[in-house]
Residue, then its C-alpha position, 0 to 999 in steps of 0.5 A: x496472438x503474440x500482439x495481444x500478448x505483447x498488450x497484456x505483458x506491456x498493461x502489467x508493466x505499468x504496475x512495475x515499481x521500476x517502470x513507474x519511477x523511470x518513466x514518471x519520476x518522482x510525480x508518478x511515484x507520489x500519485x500512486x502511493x495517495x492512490x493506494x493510501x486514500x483511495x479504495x480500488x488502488x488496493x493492488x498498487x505496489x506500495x511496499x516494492x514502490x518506496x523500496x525501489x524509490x529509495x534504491x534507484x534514488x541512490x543509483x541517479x535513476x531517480x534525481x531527485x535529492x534522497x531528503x525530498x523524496x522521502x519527505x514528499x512521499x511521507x507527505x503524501x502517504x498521511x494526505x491519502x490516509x486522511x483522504x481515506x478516513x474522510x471517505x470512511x467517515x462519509x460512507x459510514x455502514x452503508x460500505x457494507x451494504x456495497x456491492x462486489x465489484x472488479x475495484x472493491x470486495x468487501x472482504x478486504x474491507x472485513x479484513x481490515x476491520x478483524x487487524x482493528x479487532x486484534x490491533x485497535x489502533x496500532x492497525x494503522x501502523x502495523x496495517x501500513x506495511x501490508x497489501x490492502x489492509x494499508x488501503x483499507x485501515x484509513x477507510x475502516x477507521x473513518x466508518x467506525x468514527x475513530x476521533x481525527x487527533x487519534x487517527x492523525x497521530x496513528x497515521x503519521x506515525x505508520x507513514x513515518x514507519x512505513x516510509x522512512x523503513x523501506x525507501x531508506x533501506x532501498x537507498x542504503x542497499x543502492x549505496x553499498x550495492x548499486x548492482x542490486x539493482x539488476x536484481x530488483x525483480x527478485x528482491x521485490x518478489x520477495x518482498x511482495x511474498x513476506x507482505x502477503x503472508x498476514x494478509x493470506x492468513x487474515x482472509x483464511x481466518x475469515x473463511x475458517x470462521x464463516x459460519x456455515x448455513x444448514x440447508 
């Protein structure tokens, strides 16, 4: 019993920002950002609490790299995995729709995404940068509806110099007048992930407040 525990504590470690940055550096932490920015099953990766921390443990020499590189590369690498998003989006079109739930897609973060574009427009793509799944899924649902690429690109780069320069800049200041944050990383990035999720928990509870109800 204590082995199988033991797997399931180690299996959700891996999805630690902390864990990621210090055991595959600045190469893991750029794969998982395009992941989570292009690609649709990586809608649960720590994007927000992954750049705070990037930028908070770069500070600290945990991360060794040069703060302007890392902030430049995962800049790059967010708009990359947003346009491969919209590529995906484009290809599939309406047929997303009519795809099954399955453990790695729900097309109800891909509804949820579609109601920030109904009350947002394109903004989406910059306000949706800053929140758990509809940052994942606001490049796909952009391709699907055929949003023209200038105004994408110019939204993309935009959300992704917010996002980025927001949180692994705040992270690295926070690591420079208190290394000691660090220690309590697990606390602020609870944190963190909770003021995310609020507008995304209100979006899908509107889903449902306004799903019409059948008569049998």
């Amino acid at each position: 019993m204590t082995e199988i525990w033991d797997s399931i504590v180690h299996f959700f470690s891996l999805f630690q920002p902390k864990y990621i940055i210090e055991n595959g550096g600045l190469i893991l932490l750029l794969l998982v950002v395009f992941i989570e920015n292009g690609l649709f099953f990586g809608f649960f990766l720590p994007g927000d609490s992954l750049l705070f921390t990037a930028g908070l443990l770069c500070a600290t020499g945990i991360l060794p790299q040069p703060f302007v590189l890392v902030i430049t590369s995962v800049f790059a690498t967010a708009v990359v995995g947003n346009i491969v998003g919209y590529w995906f989006g484009k290809r599939a079109g309406s047929s997303l729709y009519n795809r099954k739930d399955s453990f790695f897609f729900r097309k109800s973060h891909l509804k949820a995404a579609e109601e920030f574009y109904l009350k947002y427009g394109t903004k989406t793509l910059i306000i949706g940068r800053f929140l758990p799944v509809i940052r994942t899924f606001a490049p796909i649902v952009a391709g699907a509806i055929n949003m023209t690429f200038p105004k994408f690109m110019f939204a993309n780069i935009l959300g992704a110099a917010a996002w980025v320069g927001s949180l692994v800049t705040i992270g690295y200041f926070l690591g420079n007048v208190w290394p000691e944050a660090e220690h309590y990383l697990g606390y602020i990035i609870i944190l963190l992930v909770v003021i995310t999720a609020i507008p995304v928990v209100r979006t899908f509870l509107n889903q449902k407040k306004n799903k019409p109800t059948s008569n049998v």
